[in-house]
VOGU-3710 file (C-alpha; in Angstrom, 3 decimals, decimal comma):
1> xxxxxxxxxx> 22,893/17,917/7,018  22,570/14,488/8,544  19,614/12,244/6,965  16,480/11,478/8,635  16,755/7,173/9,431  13,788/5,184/7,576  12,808/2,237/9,539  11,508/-0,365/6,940  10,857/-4,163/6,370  8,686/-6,535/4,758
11> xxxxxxxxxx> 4,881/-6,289/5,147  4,995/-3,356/6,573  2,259/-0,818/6,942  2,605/2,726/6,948  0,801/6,000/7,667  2,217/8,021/5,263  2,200/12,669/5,304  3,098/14,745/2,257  3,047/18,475/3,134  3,719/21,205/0,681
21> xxxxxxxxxx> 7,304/22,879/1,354  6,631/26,004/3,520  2,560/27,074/2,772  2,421/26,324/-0,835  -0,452/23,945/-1,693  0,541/20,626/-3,107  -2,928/20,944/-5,844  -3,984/23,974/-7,296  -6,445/22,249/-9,472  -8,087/18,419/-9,917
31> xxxxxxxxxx> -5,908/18,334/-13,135  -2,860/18,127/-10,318  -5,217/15,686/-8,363  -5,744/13,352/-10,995  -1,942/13,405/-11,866  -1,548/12,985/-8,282  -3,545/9,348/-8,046  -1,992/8,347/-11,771  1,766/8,989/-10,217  0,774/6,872/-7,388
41> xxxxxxxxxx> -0,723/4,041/-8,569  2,391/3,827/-11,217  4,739/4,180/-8,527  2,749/1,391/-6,665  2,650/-0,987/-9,876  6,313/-0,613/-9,891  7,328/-1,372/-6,655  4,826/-3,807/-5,432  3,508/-1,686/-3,385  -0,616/-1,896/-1,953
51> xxxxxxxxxx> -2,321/0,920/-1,478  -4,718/0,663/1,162  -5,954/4,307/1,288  -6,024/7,820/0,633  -7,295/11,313/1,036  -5,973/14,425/-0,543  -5,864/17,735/1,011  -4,943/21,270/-0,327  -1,857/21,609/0,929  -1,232/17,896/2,814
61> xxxxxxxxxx> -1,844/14,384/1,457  -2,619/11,329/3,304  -1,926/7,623/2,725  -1,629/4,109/4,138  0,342/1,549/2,106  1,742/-1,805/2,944  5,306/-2,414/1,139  5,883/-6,029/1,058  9,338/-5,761/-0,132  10,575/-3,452/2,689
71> xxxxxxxxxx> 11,071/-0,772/0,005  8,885/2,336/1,196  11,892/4,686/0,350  12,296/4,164/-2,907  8,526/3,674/-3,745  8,246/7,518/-2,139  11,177/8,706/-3,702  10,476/7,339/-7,213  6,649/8,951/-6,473  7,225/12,137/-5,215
81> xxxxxxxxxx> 9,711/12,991/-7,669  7,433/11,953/-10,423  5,204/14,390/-9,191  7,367/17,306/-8,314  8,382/17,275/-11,955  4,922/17,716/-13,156  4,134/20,087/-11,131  6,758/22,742/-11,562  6,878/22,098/-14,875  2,975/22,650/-15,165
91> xxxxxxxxxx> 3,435/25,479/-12,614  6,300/27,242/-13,866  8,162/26,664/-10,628  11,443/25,331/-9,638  12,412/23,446/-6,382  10,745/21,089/-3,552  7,583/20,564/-3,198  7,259/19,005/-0,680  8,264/19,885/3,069  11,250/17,703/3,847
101> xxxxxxxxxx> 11,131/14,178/3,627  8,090/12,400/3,974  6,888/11,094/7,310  5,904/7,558/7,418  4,854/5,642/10,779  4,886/1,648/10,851  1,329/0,760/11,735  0,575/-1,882/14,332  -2,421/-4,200/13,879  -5,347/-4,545/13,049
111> xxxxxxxxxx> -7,462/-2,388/15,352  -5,201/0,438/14,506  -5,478/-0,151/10,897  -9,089/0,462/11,384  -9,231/3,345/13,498  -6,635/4,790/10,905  -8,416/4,293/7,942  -11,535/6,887/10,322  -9,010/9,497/10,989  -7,609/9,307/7,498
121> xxxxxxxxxx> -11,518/9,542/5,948  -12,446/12,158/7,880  -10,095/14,737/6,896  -12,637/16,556/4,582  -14,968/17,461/7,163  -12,266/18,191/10,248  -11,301/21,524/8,296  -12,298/25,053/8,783  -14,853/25,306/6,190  -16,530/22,229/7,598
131> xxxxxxxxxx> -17,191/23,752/11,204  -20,355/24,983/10,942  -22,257/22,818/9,012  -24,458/20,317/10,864  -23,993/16,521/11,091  -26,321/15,913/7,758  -24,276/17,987/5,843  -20,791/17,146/7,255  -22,202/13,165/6,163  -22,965/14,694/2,657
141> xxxxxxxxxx> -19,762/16,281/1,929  -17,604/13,527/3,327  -19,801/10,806/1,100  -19,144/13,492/-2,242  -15,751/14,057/-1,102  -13,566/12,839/-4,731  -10,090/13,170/-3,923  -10,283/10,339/-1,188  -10,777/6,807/-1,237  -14,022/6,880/1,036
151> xxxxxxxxxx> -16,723/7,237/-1,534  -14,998/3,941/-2,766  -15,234/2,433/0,208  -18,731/2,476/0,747  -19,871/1,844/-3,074  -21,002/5,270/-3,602  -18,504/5,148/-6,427  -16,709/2,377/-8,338  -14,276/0,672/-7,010  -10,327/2,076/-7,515
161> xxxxxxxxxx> -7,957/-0,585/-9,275  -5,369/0,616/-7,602  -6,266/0,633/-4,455  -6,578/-2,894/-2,245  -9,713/-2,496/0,055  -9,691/-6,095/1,167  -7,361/-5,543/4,749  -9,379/-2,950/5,757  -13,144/-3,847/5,020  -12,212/-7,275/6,747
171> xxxxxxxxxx> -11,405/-6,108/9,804  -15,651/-4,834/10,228  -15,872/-8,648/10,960  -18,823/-9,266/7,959  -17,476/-11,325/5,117  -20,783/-10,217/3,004  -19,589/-7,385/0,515  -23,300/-5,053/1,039  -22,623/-5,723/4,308  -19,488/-4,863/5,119
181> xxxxxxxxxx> -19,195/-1,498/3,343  -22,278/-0,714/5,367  -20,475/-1,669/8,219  -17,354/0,616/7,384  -19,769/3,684/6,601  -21,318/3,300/9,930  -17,714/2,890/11,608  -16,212/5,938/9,717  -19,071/8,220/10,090  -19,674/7,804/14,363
191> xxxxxxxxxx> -16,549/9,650/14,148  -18,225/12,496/12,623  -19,974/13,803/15,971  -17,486/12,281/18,017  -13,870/13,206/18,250  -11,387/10,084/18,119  -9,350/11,680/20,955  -7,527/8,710/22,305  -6,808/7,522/18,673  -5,696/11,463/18,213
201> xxxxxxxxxx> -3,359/11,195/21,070  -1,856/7,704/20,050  -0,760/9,123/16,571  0,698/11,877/18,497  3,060/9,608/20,818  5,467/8,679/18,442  7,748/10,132/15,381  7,996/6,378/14,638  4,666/4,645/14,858  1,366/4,329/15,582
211> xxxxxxxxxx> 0,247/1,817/17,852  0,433/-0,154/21,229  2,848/1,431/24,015  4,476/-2,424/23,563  4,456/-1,770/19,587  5,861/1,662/20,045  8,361/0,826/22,838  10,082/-1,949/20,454  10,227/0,062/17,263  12,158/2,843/18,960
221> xxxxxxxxxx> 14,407/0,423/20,944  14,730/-1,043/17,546  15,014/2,426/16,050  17,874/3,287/18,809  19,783/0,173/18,276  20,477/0,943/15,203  21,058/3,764/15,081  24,204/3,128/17,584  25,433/0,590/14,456  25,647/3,555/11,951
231> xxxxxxxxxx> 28,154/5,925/11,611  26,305/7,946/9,217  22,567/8,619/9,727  20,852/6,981/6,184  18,190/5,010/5,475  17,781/1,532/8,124  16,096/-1,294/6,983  14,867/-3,817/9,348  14,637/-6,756/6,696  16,454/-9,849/6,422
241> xxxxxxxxxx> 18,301/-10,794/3,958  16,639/-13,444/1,718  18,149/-14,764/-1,763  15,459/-14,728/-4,729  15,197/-17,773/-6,526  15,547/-17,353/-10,324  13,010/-16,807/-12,485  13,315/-19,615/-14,775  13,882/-22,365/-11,638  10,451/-20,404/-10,097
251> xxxxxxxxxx> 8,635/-21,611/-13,445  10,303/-24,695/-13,901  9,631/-25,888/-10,440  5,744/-24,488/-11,012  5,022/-26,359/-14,441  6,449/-29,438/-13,207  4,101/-29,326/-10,400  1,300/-28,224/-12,548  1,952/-30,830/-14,877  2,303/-28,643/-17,933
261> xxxxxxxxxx> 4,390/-27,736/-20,541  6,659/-23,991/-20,016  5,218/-22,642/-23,563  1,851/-22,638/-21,498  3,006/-19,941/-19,062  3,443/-17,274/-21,881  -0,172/-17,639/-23,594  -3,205/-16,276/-23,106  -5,527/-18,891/-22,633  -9,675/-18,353/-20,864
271> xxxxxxxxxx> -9,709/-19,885/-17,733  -6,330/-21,242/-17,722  -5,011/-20,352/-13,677  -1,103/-21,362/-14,712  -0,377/-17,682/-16,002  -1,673/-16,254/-12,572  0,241/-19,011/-10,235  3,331/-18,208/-12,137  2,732/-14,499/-11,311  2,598/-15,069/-7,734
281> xxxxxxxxxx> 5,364/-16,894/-7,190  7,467/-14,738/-9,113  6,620/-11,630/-7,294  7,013/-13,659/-4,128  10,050/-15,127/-4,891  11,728/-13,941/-7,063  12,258/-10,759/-5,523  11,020/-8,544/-8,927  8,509/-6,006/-9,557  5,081/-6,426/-11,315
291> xxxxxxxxxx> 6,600/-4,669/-14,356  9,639/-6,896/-14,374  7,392/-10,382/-14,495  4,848/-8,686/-17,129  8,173/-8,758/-18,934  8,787/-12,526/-18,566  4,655/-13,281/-18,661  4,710/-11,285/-22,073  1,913/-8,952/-20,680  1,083/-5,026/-21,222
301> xxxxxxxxxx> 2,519/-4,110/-17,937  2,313/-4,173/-14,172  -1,484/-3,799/-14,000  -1,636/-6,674/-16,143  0,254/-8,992/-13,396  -2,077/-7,354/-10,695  -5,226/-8,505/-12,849  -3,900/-11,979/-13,036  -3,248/-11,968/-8,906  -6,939/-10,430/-8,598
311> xxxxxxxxxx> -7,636/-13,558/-10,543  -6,021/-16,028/-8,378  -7,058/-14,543/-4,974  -11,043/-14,659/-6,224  -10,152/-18,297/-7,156  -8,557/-19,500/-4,238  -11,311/-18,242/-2,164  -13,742/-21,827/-3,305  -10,991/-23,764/-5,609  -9,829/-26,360/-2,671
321> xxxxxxxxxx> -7,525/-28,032/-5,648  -5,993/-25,392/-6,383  -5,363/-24,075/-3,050  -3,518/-27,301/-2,439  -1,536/-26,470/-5,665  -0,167/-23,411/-4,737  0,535/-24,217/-1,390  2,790/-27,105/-2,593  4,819/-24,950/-5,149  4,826/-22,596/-2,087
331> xxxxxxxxxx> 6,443/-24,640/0,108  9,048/-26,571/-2,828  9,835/-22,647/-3,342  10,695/-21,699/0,204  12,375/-25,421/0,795  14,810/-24,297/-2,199  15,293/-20,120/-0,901  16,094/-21,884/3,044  18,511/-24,466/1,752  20,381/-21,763/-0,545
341> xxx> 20,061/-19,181/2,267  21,913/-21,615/5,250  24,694/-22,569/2,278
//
């Protein structure tokens, strides 16, 4: 049987389905949910991968995640197979779970990021069992719904640390954190009494994306194209071709800049923003996972390198000096990865 093509690329943001193979739910318990979120935010650490959002269903799971290293394939694959094996094994079962491959549209901009992010929310109270209750209670059970990023969203619960909320609250146009979750909840929840129909209708247009007819015209002229330049249907990436700079140059070229010595890099020192510089650039490039620069940091793990990102991003956001910093180690980097790449 020929494959199903994957369009994929850098940055990218997808809408991503999991259905259970045939009718079989994909939870039978919140033991399987909570195994659910820790498979995906391992998967995530591993492959660089931000999760923007998700809701689980019984027998269907939704999310939105942005792969900056054009590598939603083997983020899924590495993810879903992670979780088959639980399950069956849990379940006494054998064979897929899941029902196919996973479909994943490319999302375009940010309007449609938002209106996503409703339709994605709102999946607890668009079922059956949510038909008959009135607008108060639909509100209350979407607010209390667990197994989705919503509650989250709007501080009802703590914040996620695997999930990146950032993109998404941004785009309610209030930079003030109360704010701006109050904004979202009032977004999300208008859609509560009134069907998103035009948004519905958009998702429905394309097996590609979800978006603009200009968007969705060029992906599957894109999408077409190549398919005309394979001779077996696999997996198509849309990325170009860029050579990663080496690890040691990327922290060579960084402490020189810095002005400090390399030993620096690998300690832990209180408010010492060297460690968390270094761990940009690396995962930007150097072309390797958050797991494989805790390695070279000499920290716990992937989450550890997200922490010390976390740590820049808050910094950069009033540290002028250091903005200036990493935009010049930035642009040394990317000097170096054009003159290598036009060799």
């Amino acid at each position: 049987m020929a494959r199903k093509l994957r369009v994929e690329f850098p940055g990218a943001i997808y809408h991503v389905m999991l259905r259970g193979n045939g009718r079989q739910n994909i939870f039978r318990s919140d033991k399987d949910r909570k195994r659910f979120l820790k498979r995906l935010k391992k998967s995530a650490d591993t492959y660089n991968v931000r999760v923007y959002l998700f809701c689980l269903m019984k027998n269907h799971a939704h999310l939105v995640v942005e792969t900056p290293e054009g590598n939603i394939s083997r983020f899924m694959q590495s993810f879903t197979t992670g979780y088959t094996v639980y399950y069956n094994l849990r379940h006494n079962q054998s064979g897929h779970l899941f029902q196919g491959r996973f479909k994943a549209k490319l999302v375009d901009g940010d309007s449609y990021l938002l209106a996503l992010s409703r339709y994605v929310h709102l999946n607890p109270v668009f079922v059956d069992a949510a038909k008959d209750l009135t607008l108060t209670e639909r509100i209350k059970a979407l607010r209390g719904y667990q197994w989705s990023s919503y509650p989250s969203y709007i501080g009802m619960t703590k914040p996620l640390d695997f999930i990146d909320y950032s993109p998404t609250l941004g785009l309610t146009g209030n930079k003030r954190t109360k704010d701006t979750a109050k904004n979202y909840r009032n977004f999300v929840e208008s859609g509560i009494a009134e069907s998103d129909a035009d948004f519905i209708t958009i998702m429905k247009a394309s097996h590609h994306s979800i978006g603009s007819n200009e968007f969705t015209e060029m992906v599957e002229k894109l999408y077409q194209k190549l398919i005309e330049k394979k001779s077996i249907l696999e997996d198509v990436s849309f990325r170009q071709e860029i050579t990663p700079i080496s690890p040691e140059d990327i922290i060579d070229i960084a402490c020189s800049m810095i002005g400090v010595k390399k030993e620096n890099v690998y300690r832990r020192q209180r408010d010492n923003m060297i460690r968390p510089v270094v761990a940009y650039m690396l995962c930007k490039f150097s072309g390797m996972t958050q797991r494989d620069v805790a390695k070279i940091l000499n920290l716990k793990g992937g989450s550890a390198v997200s922490v010390q990102l976390k740590k820049l991003s808050e910094q950069l956001k009033w540290d002028k000096s250091l903005v200036k910093m990493t935009d010049d180690i930035s642009f040394k980097l990317k000097s170096i990865r054009l003159r290598t790449d036009n060799e």
